[in-house]
N, C-alpha and C positions, 0 to 999 in steps of 0.2 A: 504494500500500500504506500501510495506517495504521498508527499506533504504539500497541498495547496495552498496553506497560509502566507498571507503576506504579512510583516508585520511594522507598526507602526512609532514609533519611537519620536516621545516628546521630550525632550529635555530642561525643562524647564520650568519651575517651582507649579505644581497645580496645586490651589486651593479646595480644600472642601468646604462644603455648605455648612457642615454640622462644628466645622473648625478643624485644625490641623492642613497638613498639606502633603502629598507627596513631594517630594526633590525630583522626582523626571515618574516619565509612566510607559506601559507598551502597552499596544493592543492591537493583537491577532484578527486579523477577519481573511474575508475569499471574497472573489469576485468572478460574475457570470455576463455574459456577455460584453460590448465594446461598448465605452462611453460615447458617446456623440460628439463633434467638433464643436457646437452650441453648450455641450456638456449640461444639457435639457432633458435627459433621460435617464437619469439615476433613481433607483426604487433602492428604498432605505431599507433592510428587515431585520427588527430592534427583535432579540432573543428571550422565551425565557428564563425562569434563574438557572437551569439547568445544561439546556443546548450549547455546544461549540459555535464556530463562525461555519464551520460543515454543513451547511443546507441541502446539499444537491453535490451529488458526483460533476466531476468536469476532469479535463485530461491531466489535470495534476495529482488529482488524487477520483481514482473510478466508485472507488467506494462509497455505495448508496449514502445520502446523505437524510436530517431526520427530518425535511418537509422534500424528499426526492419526487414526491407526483407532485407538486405546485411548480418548481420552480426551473426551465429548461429550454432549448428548443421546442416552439410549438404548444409546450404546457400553459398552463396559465398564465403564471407570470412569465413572458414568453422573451426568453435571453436572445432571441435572433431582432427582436423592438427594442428591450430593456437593455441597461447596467444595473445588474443587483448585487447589492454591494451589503455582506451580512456579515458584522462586527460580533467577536466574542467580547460580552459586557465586562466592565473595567468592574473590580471585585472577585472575577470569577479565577480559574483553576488549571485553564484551555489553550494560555497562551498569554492572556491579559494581566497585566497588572494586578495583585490582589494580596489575602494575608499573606498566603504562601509563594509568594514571591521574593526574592532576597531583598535585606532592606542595604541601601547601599554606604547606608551608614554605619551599618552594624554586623556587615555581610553574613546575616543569620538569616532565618524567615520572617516576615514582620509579625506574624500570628496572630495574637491580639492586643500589639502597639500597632497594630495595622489603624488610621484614621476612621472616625464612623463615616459608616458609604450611604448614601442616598443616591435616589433614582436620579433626584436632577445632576448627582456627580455625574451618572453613568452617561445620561445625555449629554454634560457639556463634553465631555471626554468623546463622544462620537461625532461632535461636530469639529470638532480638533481635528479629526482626522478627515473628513469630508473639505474641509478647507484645506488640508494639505496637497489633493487631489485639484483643487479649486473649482470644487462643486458648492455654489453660493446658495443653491436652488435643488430641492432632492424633487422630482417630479411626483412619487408617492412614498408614502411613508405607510410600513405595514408593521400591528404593533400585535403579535398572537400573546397573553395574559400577563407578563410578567413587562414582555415589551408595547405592551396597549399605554400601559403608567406610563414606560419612559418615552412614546411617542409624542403623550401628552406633555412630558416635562418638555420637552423637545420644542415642542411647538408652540408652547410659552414662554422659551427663555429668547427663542427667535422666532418672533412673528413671519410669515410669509417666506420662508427657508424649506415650508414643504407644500405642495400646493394640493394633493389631496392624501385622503386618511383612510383607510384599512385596520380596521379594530375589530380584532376579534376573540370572544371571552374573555375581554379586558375589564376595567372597571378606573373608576377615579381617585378609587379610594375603598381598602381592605373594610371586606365586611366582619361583626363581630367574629361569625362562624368560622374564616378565614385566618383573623389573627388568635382565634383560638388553637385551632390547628396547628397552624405555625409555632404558636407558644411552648405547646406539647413537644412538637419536631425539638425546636431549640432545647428545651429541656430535657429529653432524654440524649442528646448528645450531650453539654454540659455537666449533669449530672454523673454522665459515664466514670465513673474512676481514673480509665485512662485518657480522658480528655489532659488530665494535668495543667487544667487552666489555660487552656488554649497552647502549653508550648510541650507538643506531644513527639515534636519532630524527629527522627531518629529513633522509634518507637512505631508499632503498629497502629497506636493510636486509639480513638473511642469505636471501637468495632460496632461494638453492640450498639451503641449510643444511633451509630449509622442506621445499624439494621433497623431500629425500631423506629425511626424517623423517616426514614423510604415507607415502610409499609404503610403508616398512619398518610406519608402524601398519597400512596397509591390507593388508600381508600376515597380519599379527597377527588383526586382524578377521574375516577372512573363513576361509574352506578350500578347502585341495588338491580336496577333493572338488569343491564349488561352481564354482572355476576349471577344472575338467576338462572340467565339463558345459557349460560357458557358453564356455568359448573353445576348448579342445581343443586343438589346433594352428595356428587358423586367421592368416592373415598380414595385415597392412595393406595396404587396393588399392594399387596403384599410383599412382593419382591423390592420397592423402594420405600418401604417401610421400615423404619429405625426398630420400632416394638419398644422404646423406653417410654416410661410414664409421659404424659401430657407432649408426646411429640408431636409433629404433626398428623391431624388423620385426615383430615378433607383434603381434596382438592385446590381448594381458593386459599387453604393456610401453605401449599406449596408454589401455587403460583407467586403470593407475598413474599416468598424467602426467595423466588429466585429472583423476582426484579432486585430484591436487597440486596442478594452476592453481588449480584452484575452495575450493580452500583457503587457500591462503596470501598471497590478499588479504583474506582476512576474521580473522586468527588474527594475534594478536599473537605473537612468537617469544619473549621474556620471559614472558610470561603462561601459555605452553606448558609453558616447562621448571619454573616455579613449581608449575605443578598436578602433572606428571609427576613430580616429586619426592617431592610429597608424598604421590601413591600409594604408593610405595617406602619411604618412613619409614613410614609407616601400619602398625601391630603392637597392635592392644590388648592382647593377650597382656603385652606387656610392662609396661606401666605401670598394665593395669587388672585386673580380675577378670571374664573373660568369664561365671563365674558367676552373677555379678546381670543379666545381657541375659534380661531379661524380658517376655513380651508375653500377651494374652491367647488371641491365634493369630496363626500365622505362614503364609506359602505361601512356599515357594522351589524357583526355578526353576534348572534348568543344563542344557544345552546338549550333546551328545555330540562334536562338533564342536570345541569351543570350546577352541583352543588357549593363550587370553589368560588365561583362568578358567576351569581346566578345572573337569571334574565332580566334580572328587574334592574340591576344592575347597567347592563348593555342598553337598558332602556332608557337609564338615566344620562349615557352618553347621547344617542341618538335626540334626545329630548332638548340635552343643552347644545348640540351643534345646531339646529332645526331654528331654537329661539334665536341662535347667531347668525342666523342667516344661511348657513351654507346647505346646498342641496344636497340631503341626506337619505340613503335607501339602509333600512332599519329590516335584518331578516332573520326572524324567528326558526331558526330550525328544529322538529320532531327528530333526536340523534339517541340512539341508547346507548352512547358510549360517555358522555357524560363531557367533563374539561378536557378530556384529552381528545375531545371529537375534530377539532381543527389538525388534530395529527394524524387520526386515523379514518376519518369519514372522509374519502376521498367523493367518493358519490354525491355528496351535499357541500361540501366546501369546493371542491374543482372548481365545478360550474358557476356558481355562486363569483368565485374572485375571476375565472376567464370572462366571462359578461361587464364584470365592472370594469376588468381592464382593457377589453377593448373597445370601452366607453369612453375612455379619458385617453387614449392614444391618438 
């Protein structure tokens, strides 16, 4: 497998929102098709807390990537019109700047003297890099849950820098149910023994802390409905069957352990609770004026399903673009997969984002 990353290197003091500052930053992203001589056709796609900059195979690296039916020749967001340009967020684990990144002052990991992260860091940090490109103007900006918030922060801190909007199972602002969840995730990492207060490095680290924290998101992700149809009652044979007290016996308690293995070699545990936080501060309400979020058109997408972000949620977006003027298409979609339906309903999202974009092209 080959390495598509390009990567982006600032050197020079960034400020956080929350205070503190990095001394210099990097951030990894990929890039699918040719920018335009106008440099008028750049589609942004803001990640959430979990994805690389890996959106889509391309000849640098063939390896499916994790939105590979959206974004391509021919596909929706169609790389043979677009430049899509899809940044691994500043906090994360994937390439970008973040705890476990060396601090250069202390050439150790930053852990948790890492700065507190917020969403509008993550957005000034990708327009840093868009301007280094000398892309003044992104033609669309697509923000799937994690990146809906930092589209918004985006498009608040630079008015008219995006000219239409793509939000889907995003929201403005973490629901209780939401930052409960998340509170849970953080605390059973933290609590782990071997978290060691965030500087576990050289050590395996909060294992368990991981494990129990992926499964309680993958209950969040998905739905009761989805899990009814897929596993129902069914049991683990007998042959993968441990046979110790309270191991697993269902089905759906071995599906949870393997998304956990398959996760928590790849996910730093500081770099978790940095992004997860900073969805939960995430309020523009409070600091800004949702009434200047302006675009020229917007599509937003939610989910009936979707217990993370609900719909009412999605509604409250659709609702405040509408009163600001911008012409808004608001689509409710029947999906039994729940938050992660934008990843895995190709059938209902395709169509959905190929229509709006070849509306705005």
């Amino acid at each position: 497998m080959g390495d598509a990353r390009k990567f982006f290197h600032y050197s020079q003091p960034f400020a956080m929102r929350r205070g503190g500052s990095l001394a210099e930053l990097t951030l990894a992203w990929e890039s699918w098709g040719e920018l335009s001589p106008a440099r008028d056709n750049a589609v942004m796609l803001f990640t959430g807390l979990s994805p690389d900059a890996h959106a889509a195979s391309n000849e640098a690296n063939p390896e499916p990537g994790w939105w590979e039916f959206m974004v391509g020749p021919g596909k929706p967001i169609d790389t043979d019109r677009w430049f899509v340009i899809c940044i691994n967020t500043l906090g994360s684990c994937k390439g970008s700047t973040g705890p476990a990144s060396v601090d250069p002052a202390t050439g150790k990991p930053y852990g948790p003297d890492f700065p507190e992260l917020s969403i509008e860091d993550i957005a000034e940090a990708d327009e840093l890099l868009l301007l280094s490109l000398g892309i003044e103007q992104v033609a669309v900006l697509v923000g799937p849950s994690m990146g809906g918030m930092t589209a918004t922060a985006f498009a608040l801190a630079h008015p008219h820098h995006g000219r239409h909007l793509v939000s889907l199972s995003a929201c403005f602002s973490a629901s209780p149910f939401a930052t409960a969840v998340r509170s849970l995730q953080r605390e059973a990492i933290h609590s782990d023994p071997d978290y060691r207060g965030g500087r576990y490095h050289g050590t395996p680290g909060p294992v368990n802390g991981m494990r129990i924290a992926r499964k309680l998101g993958m209950i969040s992700y998905r739905s009761a409905e989805e899990w009814r149809e897929r596993f129902k009652r069914d049991r683990i044979p007998p042959e993968r069957a441990s046979g110790l007290p309270f191991e697993p016996e269902f089905e759906i308690e071995s599906y949870l352990e393997h998304q956990a293995q398959s996760f928590i070699t790849g996910f730093d545990p500081n770099c978790y609770l940095y992004l997860s936080r900073s969805m939960d501060w995430f309020d523009p309400a409070e600091s800004g004026d949702l009434g200047s979020l302006t675009f020229d058109s917007a599509l937003v997408i939610g989910v009936d399903t979707d217990i993370l972000f609900p719909l009412y949620q999605q509604a409250e977006i659709a609702d405040r673009l509408i009163a600001n003027g911008v012409d808004t298409t608001f689509l409710e979609l029947d999906s039994i997969q729940g938050h992660d339906a934008f990843l895995t309903d190709e059938a209902q999202f395709a169509p959905a984002l190929e229509k709006y974009f070849r509306m705005v092209s």
